[in-house]
C-alpha positions in Angstrom: -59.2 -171.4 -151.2 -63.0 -171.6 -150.9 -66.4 -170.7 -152.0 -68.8 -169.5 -149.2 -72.2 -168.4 -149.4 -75.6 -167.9 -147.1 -79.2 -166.7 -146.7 -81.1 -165.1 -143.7 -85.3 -165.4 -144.4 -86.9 -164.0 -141.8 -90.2 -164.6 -143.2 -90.1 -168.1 -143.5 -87.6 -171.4 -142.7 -84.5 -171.6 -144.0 -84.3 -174.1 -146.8 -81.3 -176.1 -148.9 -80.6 -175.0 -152.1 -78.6 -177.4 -153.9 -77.7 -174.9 -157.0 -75.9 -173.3 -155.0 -73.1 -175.1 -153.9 -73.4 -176.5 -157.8 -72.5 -173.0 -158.5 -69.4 -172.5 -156.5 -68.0 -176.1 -157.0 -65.2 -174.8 -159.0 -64.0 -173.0 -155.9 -63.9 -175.9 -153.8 -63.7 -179.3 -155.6 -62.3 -181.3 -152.4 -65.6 -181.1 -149.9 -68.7 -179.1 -149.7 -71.7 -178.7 -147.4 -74.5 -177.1 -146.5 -75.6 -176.4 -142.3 -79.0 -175.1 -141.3 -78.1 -172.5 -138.1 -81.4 -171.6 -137.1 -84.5 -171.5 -138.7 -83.4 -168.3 -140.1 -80.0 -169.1 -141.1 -77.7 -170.9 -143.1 -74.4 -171.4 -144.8 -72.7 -173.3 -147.5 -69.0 -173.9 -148.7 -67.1 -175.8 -151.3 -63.6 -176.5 -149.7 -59.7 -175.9 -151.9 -57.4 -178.0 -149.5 -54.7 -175.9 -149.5 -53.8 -175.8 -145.5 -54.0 -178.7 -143.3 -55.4 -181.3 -146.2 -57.3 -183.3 -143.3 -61.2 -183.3 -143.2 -60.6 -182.0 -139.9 -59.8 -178.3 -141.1 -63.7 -178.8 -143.5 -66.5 -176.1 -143.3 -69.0 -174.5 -142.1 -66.7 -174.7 -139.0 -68.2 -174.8 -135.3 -66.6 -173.5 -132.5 -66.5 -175.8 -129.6 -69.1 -174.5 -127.6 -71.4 -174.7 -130.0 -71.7 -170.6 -130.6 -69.8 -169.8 -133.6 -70.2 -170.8 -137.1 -67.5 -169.7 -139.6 -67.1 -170.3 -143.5 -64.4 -168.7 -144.7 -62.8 -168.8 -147.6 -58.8 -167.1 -147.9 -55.3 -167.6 -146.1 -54.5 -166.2 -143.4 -51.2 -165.7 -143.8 -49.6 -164.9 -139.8 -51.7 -167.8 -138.5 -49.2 -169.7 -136.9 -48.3 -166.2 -135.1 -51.8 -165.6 -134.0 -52.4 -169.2 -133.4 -49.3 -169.4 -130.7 -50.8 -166.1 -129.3 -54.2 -167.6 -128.8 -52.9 -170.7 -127.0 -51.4 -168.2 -124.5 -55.1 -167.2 -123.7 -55.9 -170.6 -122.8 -57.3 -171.8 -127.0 -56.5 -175.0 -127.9 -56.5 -176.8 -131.2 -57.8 -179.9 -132.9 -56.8 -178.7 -136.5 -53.8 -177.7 -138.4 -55.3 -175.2 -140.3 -55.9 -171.8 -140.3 -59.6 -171.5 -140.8 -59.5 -172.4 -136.6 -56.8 -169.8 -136.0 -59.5 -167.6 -137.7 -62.6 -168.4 -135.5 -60.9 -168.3 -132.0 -59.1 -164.9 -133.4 -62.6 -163.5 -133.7 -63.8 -165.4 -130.3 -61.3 -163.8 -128.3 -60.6 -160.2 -129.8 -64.0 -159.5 -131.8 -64.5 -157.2 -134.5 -60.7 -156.1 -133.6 -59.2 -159.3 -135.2 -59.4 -158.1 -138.3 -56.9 -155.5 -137.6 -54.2 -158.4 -136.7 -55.3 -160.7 -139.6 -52.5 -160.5 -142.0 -54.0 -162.4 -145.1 -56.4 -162.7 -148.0 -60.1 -163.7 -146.9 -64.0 -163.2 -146.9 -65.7 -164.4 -144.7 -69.1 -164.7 -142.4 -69.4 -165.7 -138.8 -72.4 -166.3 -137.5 -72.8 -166.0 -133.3 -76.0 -167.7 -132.5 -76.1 -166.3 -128.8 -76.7 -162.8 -129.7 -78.3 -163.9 -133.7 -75.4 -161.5 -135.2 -74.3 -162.0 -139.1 -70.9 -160.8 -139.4 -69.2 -161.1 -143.0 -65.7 -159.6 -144.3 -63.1 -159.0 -146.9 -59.4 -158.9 -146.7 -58.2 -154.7 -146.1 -57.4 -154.5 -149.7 -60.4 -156.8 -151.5 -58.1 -159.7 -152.8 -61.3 -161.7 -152.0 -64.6 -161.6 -153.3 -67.8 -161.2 -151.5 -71.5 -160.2 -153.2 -75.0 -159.8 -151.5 -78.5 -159.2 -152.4 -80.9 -158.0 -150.0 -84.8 -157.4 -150.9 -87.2 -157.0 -147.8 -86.8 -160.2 -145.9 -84.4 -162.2 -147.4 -80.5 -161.5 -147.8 -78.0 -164.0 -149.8 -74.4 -163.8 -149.5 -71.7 -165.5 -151.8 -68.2 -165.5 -153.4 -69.7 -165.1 -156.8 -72.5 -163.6 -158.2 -73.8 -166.6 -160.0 -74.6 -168.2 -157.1 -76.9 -165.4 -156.0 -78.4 -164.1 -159.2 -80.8 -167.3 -159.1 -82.5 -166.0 -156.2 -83.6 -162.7 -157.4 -87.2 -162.5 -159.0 -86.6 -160.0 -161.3 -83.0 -160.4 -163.5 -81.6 -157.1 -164.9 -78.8 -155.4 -166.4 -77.8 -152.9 -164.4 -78.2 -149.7 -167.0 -76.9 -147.0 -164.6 -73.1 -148.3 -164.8 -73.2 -149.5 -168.4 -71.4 -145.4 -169.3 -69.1 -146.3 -166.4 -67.7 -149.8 -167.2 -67.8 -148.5 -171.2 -65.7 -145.4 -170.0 -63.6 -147.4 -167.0 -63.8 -151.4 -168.0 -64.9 -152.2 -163.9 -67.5 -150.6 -162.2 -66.3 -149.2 -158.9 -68.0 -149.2 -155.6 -70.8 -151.1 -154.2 -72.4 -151.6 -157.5 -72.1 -154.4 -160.1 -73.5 -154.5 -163.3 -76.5 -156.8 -162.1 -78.9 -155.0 -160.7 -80.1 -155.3 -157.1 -76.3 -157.1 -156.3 -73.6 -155.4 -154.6 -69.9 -155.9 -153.4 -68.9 -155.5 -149.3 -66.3 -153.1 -149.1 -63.0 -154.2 -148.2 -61.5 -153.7 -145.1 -64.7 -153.4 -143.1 -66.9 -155.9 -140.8 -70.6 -155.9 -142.0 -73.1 -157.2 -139.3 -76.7 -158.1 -139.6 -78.9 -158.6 -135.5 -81.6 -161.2 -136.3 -83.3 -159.9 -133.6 -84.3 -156.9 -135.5 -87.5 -157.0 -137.6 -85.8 -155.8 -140.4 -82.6 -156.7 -142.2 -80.0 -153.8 -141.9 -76.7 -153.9 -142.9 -74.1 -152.0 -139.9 -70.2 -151.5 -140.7 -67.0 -151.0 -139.2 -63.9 -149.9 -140.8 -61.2 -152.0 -139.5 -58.5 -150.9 -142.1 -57.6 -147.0 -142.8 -54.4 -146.2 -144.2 -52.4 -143.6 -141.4 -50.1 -141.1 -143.6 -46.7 -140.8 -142.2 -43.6 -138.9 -143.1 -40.7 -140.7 -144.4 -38.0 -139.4 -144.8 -35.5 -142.3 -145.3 -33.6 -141.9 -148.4 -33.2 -144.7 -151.0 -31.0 -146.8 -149.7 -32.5 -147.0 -146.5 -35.8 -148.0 -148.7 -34.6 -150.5 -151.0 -33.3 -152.5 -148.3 -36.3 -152.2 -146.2 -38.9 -152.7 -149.0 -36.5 -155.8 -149.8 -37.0 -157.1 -146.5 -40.9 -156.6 -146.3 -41.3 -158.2 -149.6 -39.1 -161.4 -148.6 -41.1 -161.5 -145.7 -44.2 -161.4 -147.5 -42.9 -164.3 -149.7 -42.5 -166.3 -147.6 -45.3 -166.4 -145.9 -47.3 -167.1 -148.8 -45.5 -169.8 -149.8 -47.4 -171.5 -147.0 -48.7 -174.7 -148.8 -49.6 -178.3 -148.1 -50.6 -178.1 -151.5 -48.7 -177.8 -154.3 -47.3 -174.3 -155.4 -46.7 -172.3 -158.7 -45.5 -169.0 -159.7 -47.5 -166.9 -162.8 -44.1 -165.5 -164.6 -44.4 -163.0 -166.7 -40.9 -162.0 -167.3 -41.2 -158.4 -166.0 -40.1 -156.7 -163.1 -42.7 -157.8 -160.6 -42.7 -161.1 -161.2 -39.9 -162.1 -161.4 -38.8 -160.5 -158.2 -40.9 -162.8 -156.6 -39.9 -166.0 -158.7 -36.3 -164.8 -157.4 -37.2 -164.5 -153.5 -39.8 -167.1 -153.8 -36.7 -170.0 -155.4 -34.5 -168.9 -152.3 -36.9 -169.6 -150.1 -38.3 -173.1 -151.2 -38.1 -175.0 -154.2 -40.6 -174.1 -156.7 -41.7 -176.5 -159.0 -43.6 -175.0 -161.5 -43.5 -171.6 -163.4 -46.3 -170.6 -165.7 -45.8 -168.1 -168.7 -48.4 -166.9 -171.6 -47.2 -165.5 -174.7 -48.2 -165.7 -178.6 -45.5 -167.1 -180.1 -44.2 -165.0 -182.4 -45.7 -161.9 -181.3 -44.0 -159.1 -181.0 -44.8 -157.6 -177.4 -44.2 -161.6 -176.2 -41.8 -161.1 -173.2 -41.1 -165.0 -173.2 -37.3 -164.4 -173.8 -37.3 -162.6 -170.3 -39.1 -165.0 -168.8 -36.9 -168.1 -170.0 -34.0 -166.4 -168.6 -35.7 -166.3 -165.4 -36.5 -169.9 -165.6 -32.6 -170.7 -166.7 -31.2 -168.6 -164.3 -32.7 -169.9 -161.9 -32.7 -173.8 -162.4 -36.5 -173.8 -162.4 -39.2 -176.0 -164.7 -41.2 -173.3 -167.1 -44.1 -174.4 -168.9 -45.2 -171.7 -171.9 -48.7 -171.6 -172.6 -49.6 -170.1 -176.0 -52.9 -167.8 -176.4 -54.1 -169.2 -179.9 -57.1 -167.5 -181.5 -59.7 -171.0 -181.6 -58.9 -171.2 -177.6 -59.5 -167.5 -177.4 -62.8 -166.9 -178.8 -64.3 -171.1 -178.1 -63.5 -170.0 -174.2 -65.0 -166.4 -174.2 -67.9 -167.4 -172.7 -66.8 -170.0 -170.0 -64.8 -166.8 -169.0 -67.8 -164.5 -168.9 -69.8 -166.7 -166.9 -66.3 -167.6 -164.5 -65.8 -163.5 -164.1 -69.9 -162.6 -163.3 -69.4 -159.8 -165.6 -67.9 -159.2 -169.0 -64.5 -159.1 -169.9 -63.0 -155.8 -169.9 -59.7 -157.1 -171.7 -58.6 -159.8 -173.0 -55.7 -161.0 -170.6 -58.6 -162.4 -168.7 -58.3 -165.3 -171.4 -54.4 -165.8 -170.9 -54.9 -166.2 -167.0 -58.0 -168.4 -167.6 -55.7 -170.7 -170.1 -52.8 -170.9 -167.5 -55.1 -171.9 -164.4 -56.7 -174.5 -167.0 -53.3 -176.4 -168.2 -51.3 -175.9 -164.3 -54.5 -177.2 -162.6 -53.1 -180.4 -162.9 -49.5 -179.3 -160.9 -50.5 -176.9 -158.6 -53.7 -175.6 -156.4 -51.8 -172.8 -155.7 -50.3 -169.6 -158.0 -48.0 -166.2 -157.0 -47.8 -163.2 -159.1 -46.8 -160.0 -159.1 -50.0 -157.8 -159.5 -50.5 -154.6 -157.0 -46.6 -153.6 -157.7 -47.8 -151.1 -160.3 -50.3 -149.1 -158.1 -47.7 -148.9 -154.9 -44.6 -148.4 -156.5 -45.9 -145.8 -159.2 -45.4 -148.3 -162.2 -47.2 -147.1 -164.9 -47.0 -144.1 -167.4 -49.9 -142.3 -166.4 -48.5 -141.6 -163.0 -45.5 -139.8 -164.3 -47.9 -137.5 -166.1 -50.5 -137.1 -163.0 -47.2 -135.9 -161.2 -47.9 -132.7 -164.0 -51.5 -132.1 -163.6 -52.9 -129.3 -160.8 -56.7 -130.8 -161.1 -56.3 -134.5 -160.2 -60.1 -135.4 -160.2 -60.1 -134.2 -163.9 -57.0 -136.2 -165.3 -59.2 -138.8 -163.9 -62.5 -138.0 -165.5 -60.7 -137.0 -169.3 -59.5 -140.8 -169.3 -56.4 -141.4 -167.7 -56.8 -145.3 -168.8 -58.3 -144.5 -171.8 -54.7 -143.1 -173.4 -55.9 -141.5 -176.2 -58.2 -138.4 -177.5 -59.9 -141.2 -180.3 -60.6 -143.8 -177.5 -62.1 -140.9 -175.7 -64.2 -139.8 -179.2 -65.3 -143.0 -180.1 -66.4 -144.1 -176.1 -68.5 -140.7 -176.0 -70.6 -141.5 -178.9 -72.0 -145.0 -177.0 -72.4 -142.9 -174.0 -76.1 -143.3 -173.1 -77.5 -140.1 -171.2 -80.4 -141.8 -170.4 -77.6 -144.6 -168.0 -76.1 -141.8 -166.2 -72.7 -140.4 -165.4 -69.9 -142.7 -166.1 -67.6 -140.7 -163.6 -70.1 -140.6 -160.3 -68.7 -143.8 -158.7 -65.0 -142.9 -159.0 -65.9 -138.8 -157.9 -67.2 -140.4 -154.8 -64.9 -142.7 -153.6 -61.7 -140.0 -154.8 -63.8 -137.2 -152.9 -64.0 -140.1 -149.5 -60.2 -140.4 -149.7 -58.8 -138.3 -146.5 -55.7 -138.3 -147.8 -53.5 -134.9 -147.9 -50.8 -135.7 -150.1 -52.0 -135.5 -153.3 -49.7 -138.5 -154.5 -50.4 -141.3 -152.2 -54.5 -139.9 -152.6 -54.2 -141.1 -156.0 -52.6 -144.6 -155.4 -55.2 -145.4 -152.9 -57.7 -144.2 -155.2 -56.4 -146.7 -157.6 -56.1 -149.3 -155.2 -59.9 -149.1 -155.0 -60.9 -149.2 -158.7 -58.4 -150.2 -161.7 -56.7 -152.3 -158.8 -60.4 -153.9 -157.7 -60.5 -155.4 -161.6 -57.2 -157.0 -162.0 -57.8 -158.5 -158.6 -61.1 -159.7 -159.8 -60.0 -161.0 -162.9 -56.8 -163.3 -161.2 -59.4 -164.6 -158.6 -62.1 -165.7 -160.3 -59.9 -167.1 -163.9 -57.4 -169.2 -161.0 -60.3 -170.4 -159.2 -62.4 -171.0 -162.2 -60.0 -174.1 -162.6 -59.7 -174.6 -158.6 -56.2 -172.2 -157.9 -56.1 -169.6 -155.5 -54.1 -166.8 -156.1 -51.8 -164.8 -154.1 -50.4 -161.4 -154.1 -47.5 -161.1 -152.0 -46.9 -157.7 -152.9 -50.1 -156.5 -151.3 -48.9 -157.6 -148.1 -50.1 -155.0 -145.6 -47.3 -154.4 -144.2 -44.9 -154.0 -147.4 -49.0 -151.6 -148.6 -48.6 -149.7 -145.7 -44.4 -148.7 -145.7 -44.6 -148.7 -149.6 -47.2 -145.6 -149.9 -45.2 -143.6 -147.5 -42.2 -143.9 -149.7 -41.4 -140.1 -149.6 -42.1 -138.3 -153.1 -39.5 -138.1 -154.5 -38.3 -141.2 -154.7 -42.0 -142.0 -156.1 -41.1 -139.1 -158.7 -38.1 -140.7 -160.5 -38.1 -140.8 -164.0 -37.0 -144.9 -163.5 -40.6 -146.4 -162.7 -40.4 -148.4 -159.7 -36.9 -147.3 -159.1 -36.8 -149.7 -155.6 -38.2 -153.1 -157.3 -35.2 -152.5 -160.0 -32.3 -152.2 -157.4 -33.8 -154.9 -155.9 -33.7 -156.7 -158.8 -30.2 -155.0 -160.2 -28.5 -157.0 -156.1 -29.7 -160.3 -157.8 -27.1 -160.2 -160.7 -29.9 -158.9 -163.6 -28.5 -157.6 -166.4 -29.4 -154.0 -167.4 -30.8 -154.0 -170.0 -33.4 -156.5 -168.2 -34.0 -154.4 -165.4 -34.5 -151.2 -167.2 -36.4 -152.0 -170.8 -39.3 -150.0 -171.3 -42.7 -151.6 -169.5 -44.2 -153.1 -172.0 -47.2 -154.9 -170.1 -49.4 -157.6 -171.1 -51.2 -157.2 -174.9 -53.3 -159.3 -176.6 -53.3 -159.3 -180.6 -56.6 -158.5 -180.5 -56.7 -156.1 -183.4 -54.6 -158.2 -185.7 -57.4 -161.1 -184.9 -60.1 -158.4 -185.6 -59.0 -157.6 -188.9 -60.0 -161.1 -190.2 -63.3 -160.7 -188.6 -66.3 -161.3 -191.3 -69.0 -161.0 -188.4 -69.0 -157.4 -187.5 -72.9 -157.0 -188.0 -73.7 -160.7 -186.2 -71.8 -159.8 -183.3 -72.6 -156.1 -182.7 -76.5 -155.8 -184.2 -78.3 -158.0 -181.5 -81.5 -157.2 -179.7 -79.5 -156.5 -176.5 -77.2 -154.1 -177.7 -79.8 -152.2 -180.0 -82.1 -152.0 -177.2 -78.9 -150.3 -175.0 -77.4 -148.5 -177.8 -78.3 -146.0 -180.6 -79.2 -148.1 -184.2 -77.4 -145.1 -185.6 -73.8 -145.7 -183.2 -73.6 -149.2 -184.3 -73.9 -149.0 -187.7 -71.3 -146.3 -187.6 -68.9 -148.6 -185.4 -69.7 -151.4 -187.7 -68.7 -149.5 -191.0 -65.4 -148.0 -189.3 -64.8 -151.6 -188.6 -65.4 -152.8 -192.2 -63.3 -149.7 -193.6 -60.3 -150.7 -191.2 -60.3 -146.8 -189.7 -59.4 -146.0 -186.1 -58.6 -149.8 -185.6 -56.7 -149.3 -182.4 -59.7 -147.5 -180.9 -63.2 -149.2 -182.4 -61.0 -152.7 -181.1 -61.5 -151.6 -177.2 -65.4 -150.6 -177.7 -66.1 -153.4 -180.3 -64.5 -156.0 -177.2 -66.3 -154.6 -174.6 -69.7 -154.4 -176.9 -69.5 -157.9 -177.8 -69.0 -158.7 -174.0 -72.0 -157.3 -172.3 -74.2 -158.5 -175.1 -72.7 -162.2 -173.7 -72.7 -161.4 -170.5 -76.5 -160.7 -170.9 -77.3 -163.7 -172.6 -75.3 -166.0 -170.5 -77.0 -164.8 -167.3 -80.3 -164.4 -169.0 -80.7 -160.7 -168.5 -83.3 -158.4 -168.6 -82.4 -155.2 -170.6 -86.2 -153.4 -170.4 
């Protein structure tokens, strides 16, 4: 709902810096502001009214006795729960909203609120008493939150453009290039900007003051606990029906206007179904291609018709596509890794005027085994090595025609994703994998939906990453998980809301972008792909050989993915004004 960011100098005085709430206006259209802590000290935010609309519920908040400073951006989705609970305790109240809820939560329980705090957030606390920085994201990384540190000086923010500024010395960061060529995201800590990193979700980051130097300490407040269930289907249909309802509607907390993102599959429209029993949606949001023929709009008009509900169809054309590239590059702080990133970024931009706030479905895939490469992991003895030889690259030619950009001198593309699969204590091997997919393919479509909604000022919400639904959903037992029927439990969900079959059980088809059919009538294959920044990265020698498969029409399919993501690191450098030496 927000944009937050900050800076600790413990060199010299604190000072405003006006860019930066410039850069994070798009987060927070309705009020912004800076506040000065300490000499040391400061914070800004860019407020989305989205609960409690009064300028009462505006940030930086202070606590009332003058020792705690929160900006916070998120929902917090059991705050009326926690706020009742606090009142108990002897708390009272002057807002409405939850971003209070939020401060006295961490006044009274510390560092252990985030263990009760059911909801999507990042956030940074500042307790002047003791001079201790404490920042935060959501147990699952829904939210965004960056920092740079060098010597002295630390900046915090929602986005990396309103850091980037504020380092001396702009660079591409070379030693992920094989990774995000190989992967499309770079996992971890790293980004591909050097010198910037990502907090971790689900753990509290503090900074003392005190200290002479500036040290990041953390606490894990969020570790999935394996247990055996042994319920049979039945018993966790209904159950996983009951979480998600709950989970629903809770998000559909809103003093601001609400949408849904339908894209006629499974997962969505599960929660365009609960969501319309619930409270009266207004809006539905679908983007196709007209007369494409992987557009699922037919599925998603029937959801609209079945259900009574207004449906507004966007259609990707190929001027919008390419003439908003770049907005999107700079909106996502790294390049696109595919396409879709355009459709959600053209949705946001024509429902801004309806709604401030969206539901959809993503995170159903990753907990309820949705797609096809987990039916053949269930095969393979060496996990780690299904991972390395491409699990989301499909194909031996994708895997040919990626090895021959891969730059020795950039490193490893598969170091990042050894590291955190090798840090998962996890003993079954099954739900091992799905949390180590929660932390990286997960990480980039939750990027994506943030940072394309709140481009145009909507915050997105993921009711099926709910931690309690996360929680009971990967201790489904195996077998159930192992059914030849991909998310058997959403579909006889789905199947007790009167769905016909052959909606329910058509083949996933997912969300694809003509790309290749727009490539073909591409003249520009030398402009685009022979530019000092790419020569400089690449091999003379590998580009002229991607060009001239390009030209020839070969391996279309294949030379599509690496001439996409080619073309969008050579923007992304130029946009952020990069150095590639």
């Amino acid at each position: 709902m927000c944009g937050i960011a900050g800076e600790i100098n413990l060199s010299t005085n604190v000072v405003k810096r006006n860019f930066l709430l410039k850069k994070l206006s798009h987060r927070g259209p309705h009020h912004e502001a800076f506040i000065k802590i300490d000499n040391n000290i400061c914070f800004y935010h860019t407020r989305l009214k989205i609960i409690d609309l009064s300028d009462k519920s505006n940030q930086p908040m202070i606590s009332y006795d003058k020792r705690y400073t929160i900006s916070y951006n998120g929902e917090l989705y059991n705050y009326v729960e926690l706020r009742k609970k606090l009142e108990k305790f002897g708390f009272f109240f002057k807002t409405n909203g939850d971003t209070e809820v939020f401060l006295n939560g961490f006044i009274k329980f510390g560092k252990n609120f985030f263990k009760i705090a059911n909801g999507i957030f990042a956030v940074a606390i500042f307790d002047k008493k003791e001079k201790i920085l404490y920042l935060a994201r959501d147990f699952i990384g829904v939210k965004p939150l960056y920092y740079s540190l060098h010597k002295n000086n630390f900046f915090f923010a929602s986005e990396i453009k309103a850091i980037i500024n504020n380092i001396s010395h702009k660079k591409i960061n070379k030693s992920v290039i094989n990774e995000f060529l190989f992967y499309k995201y770079v996992s971890g800590k790293d980004t591909l900007v050097k010198n910037v990193y990502k907090l971790d979700p689900g753990k509290v980051y503090s900074i003392d003051l005190k200290e002479k130097k500036i040290k990041l300490k953390s606490f894990t407040y969020y570790q999935f606990k394996e247990s055996a269930n042994k319920q049979n289907i039945q018993e966790t249909t209904l159950n996983i029906k009951a979480l998600l309802t709950k989970s629903v509607n809770l998000q559909l907390q809103s003093d601001a206007n609400l949408g849904i993102q339908l894209s006629g599959g499974v997962d969505s429209t599960l929660v365009t179904e609960i969501a319309s029993r619930i409270k009266k949606i207004k809006f539905l949001y679908f983007s196709g291609f007209g007369d494409y023929k992987k557009d699922e709009y037919k599925y998603a008009n029937f959801v609209s018709k079945k259900l009574d509900l207004k449906f507004k169809k966007n259609i990707l054309e190929k001027n919008f596509f390419f003439k908003n590239l770049n907005k999107a590059i700079y909106h996502l702080d790294e390049p696109l890794n595919h396409p879709h990133s355009l459709a959600i970024y053209q949705i946001s931009k024509n429902a801004k005027k309806n709604v401030s706030v969206m539901l959809a479905g993503e995170g159903a895939d990753e907990i309820f085994f949705g797609y096809e490469r987990y039916l053949q992991i269930l095969k393979e003895k060496n996990k780690i090595n299904f991972i390395k030889n491409g699990a989301f690259l499909r194909t031996k030619k994708d895997i040919e025609i990626y090895s021959i950009f891969k730059n020795e001198e950039f490193g490893d593309p598969h170091v990042n994703r050894n590291k955190i699969y090798g840090n998962i204590n996890i003993e079954n091997e099954l739900i091992k994998f799905q949390i180590f997919e929660t932390k990286t393919h997960l990480q980039s479509l939750l990027l994506r939906s943030d940072k394309m909604m709140m481009a145009n000022s909507i915050e997105a919400r993921v009711p099926f990453l709910d931690i309690n639904l996360f929680n009971y959903a990967l201790n489904i037992n195996d077998k159930i998980k192992k059914n030849e029927e991909q998310k058997i439990i959403l579909k006889k969900i789905l199947s007790q809301f009167n769905y016909p079959k052959n909606f329910i059980s058509r083949k996933k088809i997912g969300y694809t972008i003509p790309f290749n059919k727009w490539l073909e009538t591409n003249k520009n294959y030398e402009k685009d792909l022979k530019t000092e920044a790419l020569l400089t990265l690449f091999k003379n020698d590998d580009v002229n050989f991607l060009i001239e498969d390009l030209k020839n029409k070969n391996n279309m399919y294949s030379n599509a993915k690496i001439y996409w993501l080619l073309i969008n690191i050579n923007k992304f450098i130029n946009i952020f004004d990069l150095n590639i030496e």
